[in-house]
N, C-alpha and C positions, 0 to 999 in steps of 0.2 A: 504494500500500500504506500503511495506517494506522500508523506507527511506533509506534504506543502501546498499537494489540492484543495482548492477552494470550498470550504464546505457546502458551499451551496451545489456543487458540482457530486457528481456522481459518489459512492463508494466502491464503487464494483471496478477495477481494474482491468480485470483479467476474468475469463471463464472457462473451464476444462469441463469436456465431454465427453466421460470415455465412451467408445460406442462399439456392439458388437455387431452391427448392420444386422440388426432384426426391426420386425417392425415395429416393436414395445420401444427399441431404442430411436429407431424413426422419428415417434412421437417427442420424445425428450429432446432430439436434436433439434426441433422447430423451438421447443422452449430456450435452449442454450442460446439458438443464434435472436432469438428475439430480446433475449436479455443483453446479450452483447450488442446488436444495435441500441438498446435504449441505455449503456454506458458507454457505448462508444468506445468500446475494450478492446482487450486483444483476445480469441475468440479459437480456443486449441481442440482439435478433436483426436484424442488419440485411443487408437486399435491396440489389444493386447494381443498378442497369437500366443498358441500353447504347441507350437511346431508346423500348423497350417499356415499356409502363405497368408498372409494379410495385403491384398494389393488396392493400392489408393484409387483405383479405379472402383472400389465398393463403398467407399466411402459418402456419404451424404455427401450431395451435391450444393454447396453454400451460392456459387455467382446462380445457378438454377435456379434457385429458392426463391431468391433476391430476387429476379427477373419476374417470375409467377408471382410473387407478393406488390411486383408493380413498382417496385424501387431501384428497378434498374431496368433498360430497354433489351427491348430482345437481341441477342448476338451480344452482349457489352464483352468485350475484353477484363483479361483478367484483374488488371489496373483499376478497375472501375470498380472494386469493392472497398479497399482503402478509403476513394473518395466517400462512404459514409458512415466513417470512422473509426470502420473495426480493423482488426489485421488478423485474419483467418490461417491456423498453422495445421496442417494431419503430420500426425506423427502414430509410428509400427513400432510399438515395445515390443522387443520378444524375446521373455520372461516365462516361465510358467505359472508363478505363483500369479492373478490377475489383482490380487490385495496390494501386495509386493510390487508389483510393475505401478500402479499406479501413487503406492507413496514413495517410490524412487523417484519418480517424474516429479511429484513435486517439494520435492526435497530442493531442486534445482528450478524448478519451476512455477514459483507460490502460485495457486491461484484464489481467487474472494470466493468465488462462487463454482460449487462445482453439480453439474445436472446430470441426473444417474436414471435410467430406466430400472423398475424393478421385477420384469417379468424374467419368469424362465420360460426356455424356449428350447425345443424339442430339434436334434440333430445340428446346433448349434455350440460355439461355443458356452458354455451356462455360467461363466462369471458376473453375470449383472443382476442374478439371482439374491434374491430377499437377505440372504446367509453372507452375501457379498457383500452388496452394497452397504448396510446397514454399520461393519465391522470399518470400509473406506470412511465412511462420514463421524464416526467417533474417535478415529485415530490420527483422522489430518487438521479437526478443530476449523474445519469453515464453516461456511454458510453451504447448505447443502437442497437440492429441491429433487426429492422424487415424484417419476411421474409411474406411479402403479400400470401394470401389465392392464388392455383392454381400456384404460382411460383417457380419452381424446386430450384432457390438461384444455387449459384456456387460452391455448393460441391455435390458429386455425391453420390447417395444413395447405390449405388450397391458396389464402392470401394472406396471414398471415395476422388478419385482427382477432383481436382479443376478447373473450367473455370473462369477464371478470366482475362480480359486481357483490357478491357476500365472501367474506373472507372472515373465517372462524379463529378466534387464538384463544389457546386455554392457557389459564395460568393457575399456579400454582406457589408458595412460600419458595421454594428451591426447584430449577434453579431459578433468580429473579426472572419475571415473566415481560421486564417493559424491554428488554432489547427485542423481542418479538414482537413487542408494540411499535416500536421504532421503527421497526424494520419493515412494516407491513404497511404505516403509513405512508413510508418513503416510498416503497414502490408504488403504492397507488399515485403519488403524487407526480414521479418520477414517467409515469406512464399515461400521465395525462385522463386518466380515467376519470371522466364527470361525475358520475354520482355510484353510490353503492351504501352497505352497511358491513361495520368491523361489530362481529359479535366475540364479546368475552365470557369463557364458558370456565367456571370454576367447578368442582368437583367435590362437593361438600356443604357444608352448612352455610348461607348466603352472607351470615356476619363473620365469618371467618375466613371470606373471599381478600384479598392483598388488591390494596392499593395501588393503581398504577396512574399514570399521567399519559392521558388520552390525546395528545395532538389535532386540534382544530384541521381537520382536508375540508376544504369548499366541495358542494354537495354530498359528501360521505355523513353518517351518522353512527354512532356506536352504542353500542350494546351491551346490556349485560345478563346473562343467563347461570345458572345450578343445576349440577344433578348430584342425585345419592348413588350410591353405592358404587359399581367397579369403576378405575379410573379409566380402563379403555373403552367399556361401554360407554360409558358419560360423555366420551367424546364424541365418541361414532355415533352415536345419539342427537347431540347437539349440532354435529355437522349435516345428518339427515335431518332435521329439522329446519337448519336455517339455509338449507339447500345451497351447501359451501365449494367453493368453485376454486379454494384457495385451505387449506390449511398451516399456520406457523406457530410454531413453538421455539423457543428456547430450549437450549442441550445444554448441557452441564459436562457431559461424558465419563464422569468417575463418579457424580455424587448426585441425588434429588431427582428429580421427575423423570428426568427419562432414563433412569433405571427401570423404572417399570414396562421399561417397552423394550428392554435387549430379549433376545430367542425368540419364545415363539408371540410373547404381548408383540414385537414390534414388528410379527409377521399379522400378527391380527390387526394393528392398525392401518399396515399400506393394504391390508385386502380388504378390510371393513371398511374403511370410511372412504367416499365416494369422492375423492376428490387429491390434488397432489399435493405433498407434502414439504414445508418448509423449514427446516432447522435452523435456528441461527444460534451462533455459541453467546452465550451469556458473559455480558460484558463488554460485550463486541464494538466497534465505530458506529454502529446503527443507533446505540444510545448516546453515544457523542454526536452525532449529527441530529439532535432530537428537533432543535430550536429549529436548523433551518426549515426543517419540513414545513413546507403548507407555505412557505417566501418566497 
């Protein structure tokens, strides 16, 4: 992260996609490159192989996308993606381990945000699986977005606009819950989205629901919701209730709430609840950039 970016200006620097060219990963690759257009980042997609050839010819096609989305003319040269801010890299690890390949990469390669498909997928390689992913996103400490196997996610494959308009955050004592308030403001805000509702969904008695500081978005409105009993049910609950297009939480990774989602709770959340998922690590720039949001 650039220490000397403007804060009114993006967080998001950088985004990695690892992708296994299925079409669970497909989907996520529309969300990576839409997010790297709206930070104007630099925008890496990289293949693990396990000894099959991985050839950049399989790769999601980025100047294609871009074209069909209407933001580039048909035939543009390869130059012509640059011009709208990102810089698009494919890169071939080949590694066996797919955990291992992808925290070597960014050992050397930080990125803010990194977008992960969660399906497995039959006569493929199967590293993007629930067991996988889930293990990359608590051990590299980003910001992470799953997009669940079978869910289109809120960007549109064909042109590239956005459905976005309820976005769920549950919160909890630990870990603190406003850098996923931060964090979800900012992208509404960041994405120009007119109007919608942030629902807060606590999980327990409504006067022992935690504090957080709700960020004024012009047309957005916020929300506050309870449930009893299990913490995964209460969510999936609350996200099928307030018909959620968007899921964020805050991670902690060794300690507080989303402990209860490692094995199989955090296979129940990316399968139950209808919608993709945002992790953001607690603590994170998204609560330092609170004020600009909504300026």
């Amino acid at each position: 992260m650039n220490p000397k970016r403007n804060p009114d200006e993006s967080i998001i620097d950088s985004v990695l996609h690892p992708t296994d060219f299925s079409d669970a990963s497909l989907t996520a690759f529309y969300h990576a490159l839409r997010a790297a257009l709206m930070a104007k980042s630099s925008f890496t997609l990289l293949h693990v192989t396990t000894g099959e050839s991985g050839e950049f010819m399989d790769f999601p096609a980025v100047r294609e996308t871009l074209e069909r989305w209407g933001l580039l003319p048909k035939g543009s040269p390869r130059s012509a993606v640059p011009e709208l801010g990102i810089r698009a890299n494919k890169v071939v690890a080949k590694r066996g381990n797919p955990v291992a390949a992808v925290l070597h990469y960014l050992e050397d390669h930080p990125a803010d945000l990194i977008v992960l498909s969660t399906g497995q997928n039959e006569g493929r390689v199967e590293w993007l699986s629930q067991s996988v992913a889930k293990p990359i996103a608590r051990r590299s400490g980003q910001m992470t977005l799953f997009i669940p196997e079978g869910n289109a996610g809120f960007v549109s494959a064909e042109d590239g606009t956005l459905s976005l308009k309820n976005i769920l955050i549950p919160v909890a004592e630990s870990p603190e819950p406003q850098s996923a308030v931060a964090a979800a403001a900012r992208l509404v805000t960041r994405l120009n989205l007119p109007s919608g509702t942030f629902t807060l969904v606590y999980v327990g008695e409504a006067k022992d629901m935690p504090e957080v500081r709700c960020p004024e978005v012009p047309g957005w409105e916020w929300k506050k919701t309870t449930r009893t009993g299990d913490v995964i049910e209460g969510i999936v609950d609350a996200a099928r209730d307030a018909n959620a297009d968007l899921v964020v939480m805050s991670s902690d990774g060794r300690n507080g709430f989303l402990d209860a989602l490692r094995g199989s709770h955090s296979e129940r959340v990316l399968r139950d609840v209808p919608a993709p998922l945002l992790t953001v690590p607690a603590g994170s720039s998204a609560e330092a950039n609170l004020k600009s949001v909504g300026h």
